[in-house]
C-alpha positions as CSV (number, residue, x, y, z in Angstrom):
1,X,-0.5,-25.4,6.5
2,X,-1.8,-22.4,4.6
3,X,0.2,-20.4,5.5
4,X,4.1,-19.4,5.0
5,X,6.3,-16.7,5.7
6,X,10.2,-16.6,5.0
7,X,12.6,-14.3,6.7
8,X,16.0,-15.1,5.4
9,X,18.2,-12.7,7.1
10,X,15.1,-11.2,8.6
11,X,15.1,-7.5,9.5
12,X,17.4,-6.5,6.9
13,X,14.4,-3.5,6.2
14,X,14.8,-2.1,10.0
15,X,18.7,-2.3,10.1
16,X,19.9,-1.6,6.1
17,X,19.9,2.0,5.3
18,X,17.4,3.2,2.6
19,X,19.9,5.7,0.7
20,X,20.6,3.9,-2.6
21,X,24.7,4.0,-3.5
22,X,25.6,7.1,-6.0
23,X,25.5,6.1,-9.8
24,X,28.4,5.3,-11.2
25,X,29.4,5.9,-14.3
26,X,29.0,2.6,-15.8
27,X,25.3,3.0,-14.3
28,X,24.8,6.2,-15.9
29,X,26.1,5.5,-19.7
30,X,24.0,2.8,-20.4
31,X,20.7,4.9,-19.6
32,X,22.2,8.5,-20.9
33,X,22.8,6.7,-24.6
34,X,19.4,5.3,-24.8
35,X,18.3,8.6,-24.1
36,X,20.1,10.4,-26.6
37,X,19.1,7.8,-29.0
38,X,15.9,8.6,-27.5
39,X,16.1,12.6,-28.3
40,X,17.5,12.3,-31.7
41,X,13.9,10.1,-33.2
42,X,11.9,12.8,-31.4
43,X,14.2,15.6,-33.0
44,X,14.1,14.0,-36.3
45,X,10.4,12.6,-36.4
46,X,8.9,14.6,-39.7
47,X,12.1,16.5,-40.3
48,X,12.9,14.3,-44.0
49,X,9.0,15.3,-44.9
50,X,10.6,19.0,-45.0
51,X,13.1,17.7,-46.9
52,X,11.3,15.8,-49.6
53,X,8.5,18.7,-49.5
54,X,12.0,20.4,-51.4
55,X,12.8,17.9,-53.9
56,X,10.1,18.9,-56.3
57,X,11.6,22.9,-55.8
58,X,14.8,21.4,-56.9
59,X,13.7,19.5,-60.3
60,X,11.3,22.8,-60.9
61,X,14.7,25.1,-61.0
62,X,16.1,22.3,-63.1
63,X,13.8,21.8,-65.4
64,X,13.7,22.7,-69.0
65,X,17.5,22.7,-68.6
66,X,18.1,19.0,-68.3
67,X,16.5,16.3,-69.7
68,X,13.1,15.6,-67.7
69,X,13.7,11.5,-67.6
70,X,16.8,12.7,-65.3
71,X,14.9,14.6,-62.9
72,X,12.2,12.0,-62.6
73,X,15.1,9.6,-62.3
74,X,16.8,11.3,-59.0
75,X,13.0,12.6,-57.9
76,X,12.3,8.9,-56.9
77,X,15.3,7.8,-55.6
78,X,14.6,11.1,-53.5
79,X,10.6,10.2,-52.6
80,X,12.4,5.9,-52.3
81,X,14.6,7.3,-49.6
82,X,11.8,9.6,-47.9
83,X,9.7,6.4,-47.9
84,X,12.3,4.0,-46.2
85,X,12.5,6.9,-43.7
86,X,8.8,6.9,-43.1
87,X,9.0,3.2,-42.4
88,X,11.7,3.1,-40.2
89,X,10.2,5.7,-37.8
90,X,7.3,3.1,-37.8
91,X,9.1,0.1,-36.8
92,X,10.8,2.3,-34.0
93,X,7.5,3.7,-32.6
94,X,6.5,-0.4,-32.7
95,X,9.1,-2.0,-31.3
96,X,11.8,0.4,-30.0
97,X,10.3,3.2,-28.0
98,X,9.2,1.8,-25.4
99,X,12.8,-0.3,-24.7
100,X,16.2,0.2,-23.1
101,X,19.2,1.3,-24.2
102,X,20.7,-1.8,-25.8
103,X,17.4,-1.6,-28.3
104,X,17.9,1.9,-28.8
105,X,21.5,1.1,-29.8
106,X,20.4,-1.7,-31.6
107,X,18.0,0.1,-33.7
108,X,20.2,2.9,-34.8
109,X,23.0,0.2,-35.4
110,X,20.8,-1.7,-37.6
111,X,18.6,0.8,-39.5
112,X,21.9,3.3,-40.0
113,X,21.2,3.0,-43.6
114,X,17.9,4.7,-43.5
115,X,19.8,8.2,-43.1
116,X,22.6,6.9,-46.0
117,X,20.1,6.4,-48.6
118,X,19.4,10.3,-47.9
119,X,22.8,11.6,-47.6
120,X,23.3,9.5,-51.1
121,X,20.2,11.1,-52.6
122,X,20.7,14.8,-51.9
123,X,24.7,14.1,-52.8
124,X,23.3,12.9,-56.3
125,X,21.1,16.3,-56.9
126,X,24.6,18.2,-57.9
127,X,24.4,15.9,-60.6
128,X,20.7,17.9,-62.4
129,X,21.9,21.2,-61.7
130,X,25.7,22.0,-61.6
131,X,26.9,23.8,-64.3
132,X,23.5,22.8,-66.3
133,X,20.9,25.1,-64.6
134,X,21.3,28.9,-65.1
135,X,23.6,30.7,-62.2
136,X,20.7,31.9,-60.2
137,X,18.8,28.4,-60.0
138,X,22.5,26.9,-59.8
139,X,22.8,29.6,-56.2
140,X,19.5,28.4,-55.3
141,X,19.8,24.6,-55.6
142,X,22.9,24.8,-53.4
143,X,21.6,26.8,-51.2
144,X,18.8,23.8,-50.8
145,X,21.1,21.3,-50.5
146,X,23.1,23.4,-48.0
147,X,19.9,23.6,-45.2
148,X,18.9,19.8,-46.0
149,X,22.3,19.0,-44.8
150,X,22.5,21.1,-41.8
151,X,19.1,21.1,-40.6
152,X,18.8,17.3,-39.1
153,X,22.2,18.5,-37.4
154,X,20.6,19.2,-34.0
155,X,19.2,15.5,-33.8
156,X,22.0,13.8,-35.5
157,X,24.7,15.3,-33.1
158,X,23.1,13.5,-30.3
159,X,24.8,10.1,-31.7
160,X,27.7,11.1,-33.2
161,X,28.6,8.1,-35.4
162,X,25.6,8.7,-36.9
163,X,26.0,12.4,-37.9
164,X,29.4,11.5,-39.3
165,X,27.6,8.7,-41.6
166,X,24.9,10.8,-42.8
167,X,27.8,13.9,-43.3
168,X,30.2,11.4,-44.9
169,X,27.7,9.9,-47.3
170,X,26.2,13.2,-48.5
171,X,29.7,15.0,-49.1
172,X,31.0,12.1,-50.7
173,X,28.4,11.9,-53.0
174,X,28.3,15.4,-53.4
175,X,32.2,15.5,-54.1
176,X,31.8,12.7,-56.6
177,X,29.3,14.5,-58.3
178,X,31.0,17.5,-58.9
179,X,33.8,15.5,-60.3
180,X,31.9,13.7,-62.7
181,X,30.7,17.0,-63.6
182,X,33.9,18.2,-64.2
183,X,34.7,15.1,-66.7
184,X,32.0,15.7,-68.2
185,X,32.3,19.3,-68.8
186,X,36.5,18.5,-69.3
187,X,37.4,21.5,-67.3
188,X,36.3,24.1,-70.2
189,X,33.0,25.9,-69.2
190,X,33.9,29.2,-67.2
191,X,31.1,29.3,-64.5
192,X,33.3,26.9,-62.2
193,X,36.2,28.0,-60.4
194,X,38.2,25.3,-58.3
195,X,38.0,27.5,-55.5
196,X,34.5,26.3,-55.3
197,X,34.9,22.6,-54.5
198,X,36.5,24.0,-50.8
199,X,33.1,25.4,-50.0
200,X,31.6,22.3,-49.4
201,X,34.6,20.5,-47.5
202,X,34.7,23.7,-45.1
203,X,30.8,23.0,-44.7
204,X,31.4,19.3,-43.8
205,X,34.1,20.0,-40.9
206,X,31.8,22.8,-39.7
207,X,28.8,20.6,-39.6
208,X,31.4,17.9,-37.9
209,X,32.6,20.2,-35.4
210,X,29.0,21.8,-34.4
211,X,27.8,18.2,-33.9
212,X,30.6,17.6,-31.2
213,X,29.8,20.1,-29.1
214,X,26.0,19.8,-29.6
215,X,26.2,16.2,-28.2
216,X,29.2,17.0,-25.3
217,X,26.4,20.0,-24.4
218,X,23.1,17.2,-24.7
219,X,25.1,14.5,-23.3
220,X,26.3,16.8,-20.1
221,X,22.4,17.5,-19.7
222,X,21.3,13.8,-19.6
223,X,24.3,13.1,-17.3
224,X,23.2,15.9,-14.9
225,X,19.4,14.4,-15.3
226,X,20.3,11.3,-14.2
227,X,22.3,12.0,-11.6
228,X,19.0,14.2,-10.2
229,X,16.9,11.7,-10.5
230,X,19.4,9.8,-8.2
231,X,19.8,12.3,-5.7
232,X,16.0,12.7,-6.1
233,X,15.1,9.6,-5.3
234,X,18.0,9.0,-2.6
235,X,16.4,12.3,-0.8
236,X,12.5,10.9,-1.1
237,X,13.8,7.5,0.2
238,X,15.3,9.5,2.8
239,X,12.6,11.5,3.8
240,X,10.3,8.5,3.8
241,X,12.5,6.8,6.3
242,X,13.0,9.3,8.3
243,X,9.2,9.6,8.4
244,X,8.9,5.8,9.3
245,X,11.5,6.4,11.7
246,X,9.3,8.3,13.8
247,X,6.7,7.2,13.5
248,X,8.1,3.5,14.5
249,X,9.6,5.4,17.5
250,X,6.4,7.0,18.5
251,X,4.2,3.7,18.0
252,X,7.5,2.1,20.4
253,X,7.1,4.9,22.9
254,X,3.5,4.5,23.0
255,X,3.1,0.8,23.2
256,X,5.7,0.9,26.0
257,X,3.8,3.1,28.2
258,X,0.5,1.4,27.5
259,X,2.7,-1.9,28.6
260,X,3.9,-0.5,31.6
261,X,1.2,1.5,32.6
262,X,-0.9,-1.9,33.4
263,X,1.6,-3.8,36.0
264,X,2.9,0.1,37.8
265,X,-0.9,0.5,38.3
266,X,-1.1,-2.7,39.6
267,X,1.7,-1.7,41.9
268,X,0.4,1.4,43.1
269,X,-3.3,-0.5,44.4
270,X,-1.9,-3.5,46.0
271,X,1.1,-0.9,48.0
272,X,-2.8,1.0,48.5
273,X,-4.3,-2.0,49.3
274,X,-1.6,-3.7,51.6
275,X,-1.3,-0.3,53.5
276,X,-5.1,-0.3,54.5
277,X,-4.9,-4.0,55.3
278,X,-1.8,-5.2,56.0
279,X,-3.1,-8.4,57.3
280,X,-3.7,-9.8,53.7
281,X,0.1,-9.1,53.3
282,X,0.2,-13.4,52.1
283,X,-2.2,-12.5,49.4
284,X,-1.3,-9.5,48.1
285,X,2.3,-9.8,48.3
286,X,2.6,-12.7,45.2
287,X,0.1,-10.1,43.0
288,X,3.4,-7.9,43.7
289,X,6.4,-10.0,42.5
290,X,4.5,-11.3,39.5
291,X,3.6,-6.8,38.6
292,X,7.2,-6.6,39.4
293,X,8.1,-9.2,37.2
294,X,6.2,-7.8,34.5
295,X,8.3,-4.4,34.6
296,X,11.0,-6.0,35.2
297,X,10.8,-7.9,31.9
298,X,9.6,-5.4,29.7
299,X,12.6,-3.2,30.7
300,X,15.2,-6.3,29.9
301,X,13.2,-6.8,26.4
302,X,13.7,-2.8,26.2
303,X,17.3,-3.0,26.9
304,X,17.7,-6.0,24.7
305,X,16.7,-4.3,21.9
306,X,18.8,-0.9,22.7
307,X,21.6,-2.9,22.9
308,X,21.0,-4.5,19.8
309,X,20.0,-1.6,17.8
310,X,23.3,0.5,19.3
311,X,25.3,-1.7,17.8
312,X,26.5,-2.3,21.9
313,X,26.1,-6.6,21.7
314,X,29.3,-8.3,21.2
315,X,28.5,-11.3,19.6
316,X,31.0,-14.8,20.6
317,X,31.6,-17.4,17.8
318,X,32.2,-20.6,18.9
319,X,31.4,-24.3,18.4
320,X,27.8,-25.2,19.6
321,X,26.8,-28.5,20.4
322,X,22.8,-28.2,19.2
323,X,21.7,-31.2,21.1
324,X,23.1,-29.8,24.7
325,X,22.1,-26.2,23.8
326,X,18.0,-27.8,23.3
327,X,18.4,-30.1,26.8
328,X,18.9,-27.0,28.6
329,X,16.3,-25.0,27.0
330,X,14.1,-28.6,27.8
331,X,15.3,-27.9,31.2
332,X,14.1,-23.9,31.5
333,X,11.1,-24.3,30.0
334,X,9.5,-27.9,30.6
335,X,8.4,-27.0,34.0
336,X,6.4,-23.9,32.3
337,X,4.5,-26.1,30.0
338,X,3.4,-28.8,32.3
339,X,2.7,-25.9,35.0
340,X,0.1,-25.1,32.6
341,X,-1.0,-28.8,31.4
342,X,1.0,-28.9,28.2
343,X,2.8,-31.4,27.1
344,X,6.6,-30.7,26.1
345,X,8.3,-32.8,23.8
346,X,11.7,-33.3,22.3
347,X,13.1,-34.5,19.2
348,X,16.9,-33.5,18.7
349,X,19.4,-34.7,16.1
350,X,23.0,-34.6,16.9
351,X,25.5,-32.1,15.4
352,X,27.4,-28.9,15.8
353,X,27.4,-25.1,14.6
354,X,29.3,-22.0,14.8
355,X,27.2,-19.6,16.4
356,X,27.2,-17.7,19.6
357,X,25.8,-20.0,22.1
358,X,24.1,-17.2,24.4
359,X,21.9,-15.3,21.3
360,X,21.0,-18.7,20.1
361,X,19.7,-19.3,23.5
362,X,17.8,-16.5,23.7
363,X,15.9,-17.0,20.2
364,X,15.4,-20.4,20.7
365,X,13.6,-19.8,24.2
366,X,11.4,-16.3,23.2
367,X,10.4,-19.1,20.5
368,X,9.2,-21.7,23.0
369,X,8.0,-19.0,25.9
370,X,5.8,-17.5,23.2
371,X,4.6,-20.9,21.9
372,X,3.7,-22.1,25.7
373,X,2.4,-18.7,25.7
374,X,-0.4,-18.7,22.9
375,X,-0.8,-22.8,23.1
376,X,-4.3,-23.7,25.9
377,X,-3.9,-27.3,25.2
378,X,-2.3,-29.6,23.6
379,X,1.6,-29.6,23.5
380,X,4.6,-28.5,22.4
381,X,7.5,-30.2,20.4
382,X,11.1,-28.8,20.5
383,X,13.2,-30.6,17.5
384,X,16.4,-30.6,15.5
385,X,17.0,-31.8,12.3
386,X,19.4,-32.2,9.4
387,X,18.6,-30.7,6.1
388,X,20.4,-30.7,2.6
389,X,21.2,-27.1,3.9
390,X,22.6,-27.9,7.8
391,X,21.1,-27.9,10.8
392,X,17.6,-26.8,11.5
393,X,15.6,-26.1,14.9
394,X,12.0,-26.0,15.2
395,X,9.5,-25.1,17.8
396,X,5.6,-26.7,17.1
397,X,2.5,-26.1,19.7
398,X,-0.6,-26.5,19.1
399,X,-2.5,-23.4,20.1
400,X,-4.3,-20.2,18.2
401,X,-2.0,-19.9,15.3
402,X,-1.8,-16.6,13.2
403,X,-3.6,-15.5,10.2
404,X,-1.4,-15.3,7.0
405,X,-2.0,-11.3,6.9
406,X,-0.6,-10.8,10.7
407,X,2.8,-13.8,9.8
408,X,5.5,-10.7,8.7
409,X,3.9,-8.5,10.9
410,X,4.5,-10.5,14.4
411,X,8.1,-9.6,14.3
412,X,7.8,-5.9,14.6
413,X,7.9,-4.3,18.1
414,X,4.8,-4.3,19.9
415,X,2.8,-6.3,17.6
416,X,-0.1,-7.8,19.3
417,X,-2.8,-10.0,16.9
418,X,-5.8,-7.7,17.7
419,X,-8.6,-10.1,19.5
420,X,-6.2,-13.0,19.9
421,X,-6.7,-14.5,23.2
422,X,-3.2,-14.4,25.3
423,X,-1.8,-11.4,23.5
424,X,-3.2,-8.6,26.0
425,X,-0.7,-9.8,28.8
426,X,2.2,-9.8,26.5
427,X,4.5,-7.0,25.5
428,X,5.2,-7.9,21.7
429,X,9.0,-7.6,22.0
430,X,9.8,-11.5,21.9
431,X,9.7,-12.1,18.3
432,X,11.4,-8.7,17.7
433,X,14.3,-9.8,19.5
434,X,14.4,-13.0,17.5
435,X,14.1,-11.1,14.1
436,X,17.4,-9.1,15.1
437,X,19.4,-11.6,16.4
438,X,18.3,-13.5,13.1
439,X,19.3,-11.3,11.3
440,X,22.7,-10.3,12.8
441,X,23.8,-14.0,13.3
442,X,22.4,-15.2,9.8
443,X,20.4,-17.6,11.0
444,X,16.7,-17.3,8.8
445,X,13.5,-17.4,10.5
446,X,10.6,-18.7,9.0
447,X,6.7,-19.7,10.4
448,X,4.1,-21.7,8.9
449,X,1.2,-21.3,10.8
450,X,-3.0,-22.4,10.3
451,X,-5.4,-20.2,12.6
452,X,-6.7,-22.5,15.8
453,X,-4.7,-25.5,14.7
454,X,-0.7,-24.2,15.9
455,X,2.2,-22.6,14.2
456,X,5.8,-23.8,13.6
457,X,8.5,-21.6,13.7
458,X,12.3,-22.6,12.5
459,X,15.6,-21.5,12.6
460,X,17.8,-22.5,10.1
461,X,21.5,-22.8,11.9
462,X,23.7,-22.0,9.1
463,X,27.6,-21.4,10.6
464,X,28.1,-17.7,11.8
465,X,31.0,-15.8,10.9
466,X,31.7,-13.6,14.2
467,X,33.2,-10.7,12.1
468,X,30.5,-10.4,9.4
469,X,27.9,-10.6,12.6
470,X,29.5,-8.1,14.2
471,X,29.6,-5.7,11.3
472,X,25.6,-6.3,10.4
473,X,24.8,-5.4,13.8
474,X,26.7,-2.3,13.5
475,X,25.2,-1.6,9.7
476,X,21.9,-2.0,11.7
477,X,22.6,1.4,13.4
478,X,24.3,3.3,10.4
């Protein structure tokens, strides 16, 4: 067999509705902290480059005034920091940008001390010029340090444990430098005023404070992007089935007058016929019950499927004897098959399922009428069998078989195999019928089939649960 298609709980597409469930909030977070993360590397990709492109302003308004081994000291643990920054960005763009959230989190977790090691090194600057470099420089040097500690704020705020580490670590060491200062000088020089050491705490809850409502502000706009994007998409899949919707229903309105058109034509010229020559009523009057047979059983395969789709069957759980239910079917449709010189077989193992006896029925025997249908000669074998999974029922013949492109594709409404011999007198509503009673009973369908050599189709008989039944028939119209 070449080849195989599987329709566990088949038609789930036609009956489950395409708009996807709202986001919850424990969908949302995951995806609105990666993005954050996300923001802040953008935000902060070149920004310590500004900051190191200062350092060599800083040891010019120091210099001459401390010793220059102390400057060239702090200048490379400056440029060190920059260059660990550098690198970092590198092994992000390589093997984080690209990835979800967890990696985003990961990263930032795990490379945290990249923005330490600059906090640390502009807290340690205090160190070459307070209370050693003239007022002036002194005014400018913290007005330096001031904008290298406020200007990654933007991008920092979006991950708030990370602001507070880079904050922390730079006040800190800035605070601890003033103080060793202060030893050093033992209180006595009269350029500092304790008043002074609350300028850079006030600075620190400011920056603190601005960075909370930067990242409630960011984090409300990623929140409100995602849940667009949801909506968004929920809309387009929407519109996309409403557009499928109609057109199905215009292909089904179509294809049912083309159907009918063919046997109420046939009507209306033998009535023209039998009315000109009413002596050939023994003739003409058979042509008439088989035309009216015709419409006659598209309109039941119509209604079968309203009723199915309107959520109008009442399905009836009980306990099916398999083996019976298939000498019955053997019973209905034997005669058909050796009418036409088939040969019908059986080969039933015994056992029992919960199901409702009557749908069963009716998949079981649109299998078998279609297989009598499509099969010229040859046979057909109707058979039961145990599996490791239950009970399984399968209907062989030996006629044209089905390409592996047209094996989903038979189980829509109307589909007909284009130039398949025996599918012009058919109405393409058999196999339709068997996907949704599949599907509402939870009994899988699945064909294997090998073009001009015969298909098999099966139906696994798993036991039905008459409430769960029930309520996928009436998801099926929702």
């Amino acid at each position: 067999m070449i080849g195989n298609s599987s329709f566990a709980g088949l038609g789930n597409s036609s009956f489950a509705s395409l708009t996807p469930a709202p986001a919850s909030a424990d969908e949302a977070e995951p995806w609105v902290r990666g993005e954050l993360i996300r923001s802040l590397m953008r935000a902060s990709r070149g920004s310590y480059l500004l900051a190191a492109a200062l350092m060599p302003a800083m040891v010019g308004l120091s210099w001459g005034h401390v010793p220059s081994w102390q400057l060239l000291v702090w200048l490379a643990i400056g440029l060190g920091a920059t260059g660990c920054r550098i690198w970092g960005e590198q092994v992000y763009a390589r093997h984080y940008a690209d990835r979800d959230s967890a990696a985003q989190e990961f990263f930032v977790e795990r490379y945290r001390w990249l923005w330490s090691a600059s906090g640390f090194a502009w807290g340690l600057s205090i160190l070459i010029f307070f209370e050693r470099a003239p007022l002036v420089n002194q005014f400018m040097c913290w007005l330096i340090v001031a904008g290298v500690a406020t200007f990654p704020l933007n991008g920092l705020a979006l991950h708030p444990p990370l602001l507070r580490r880079y904050t922390n670590t730079l006040f800190f060491t800035m605070l601890a430098s003033v103080v060793v200062r202060m030893i050093e000088l033992k209180f006595e020089r009269p350029n500092f005023h304790f008043g002074f050491l609350l300028l850079p705490i006030l600075h620190w809850w400011l920056l603190l404070r601005a960075g909370r409502r930067i990242h409630e502000t960011a984090r409300n706009s990623f929140e409100l992007l995602f849940h667009n994007h949801i909506l968004i998409n929920s809309l387009t899949q929407q519109r996309q089935a409403a557009v499928s919707a109609v057109a199905m229903k215009n292909r089904f309105l179509a294809s049912a007058a083309h159907d009918m058109r063919q046997p109420v034509l046939a009507l209306s010229l033998y009535a023209d016929w039998l009315r000109n020559e009413p002596e050939l009523v023994a003739e003409i009057a058979p042509k008439i019950v088989r035309a009216t047979h015709a419409v006659n059983a598209l309109f039941d395969s119509l209604f079968d499927l309203a009723r199915i789709d309107s959520g109008q069957v009442r399905l009836h759980i009980e306990r099916v004897e398999v083996a019976q239910l298939l000498h019955d079917l053997e019973l209905q449709y034997r005669p058909v098959a050796e009418a036409k010189g088939l040969a019908f077989r059986m080969h039933v193992s015994p056992g029992t399922v919960l199901t409702d006896p009557i749908r069963v029925r009716r998949m079981i025997g649109n299998l078998l009428a279609n297989a009598i249908k499509y099969t010229a000669e040859g046979g057909i074998l109707l058979a039961s069998r145990q599996t490791r999974d239950g009970l399984r029922v399968e209907v062989w013949d030996t006629g044209i078989g089905i390409a592996r492109e047209h094996l989903r594709d038979v189980f829509l409404e109307f589909y007909k195999v284009a130039d398949h011999a025996g599918t012009s007198d058919g109405f393409g509503l058999g196999l339709a019928i068997v996907a949704r009673l599949s599907h509402a009973l939870g009994h899988p369908v699945s064909v294997r089939s090998r073009l001009g050599r015969g298909s098999v189709f099966r139906v696994a008989l798993f036991d039905a649960d008459e409430s769960q039944a029930q309520a996928r028939i009436s998801g099926a119209v929702g």
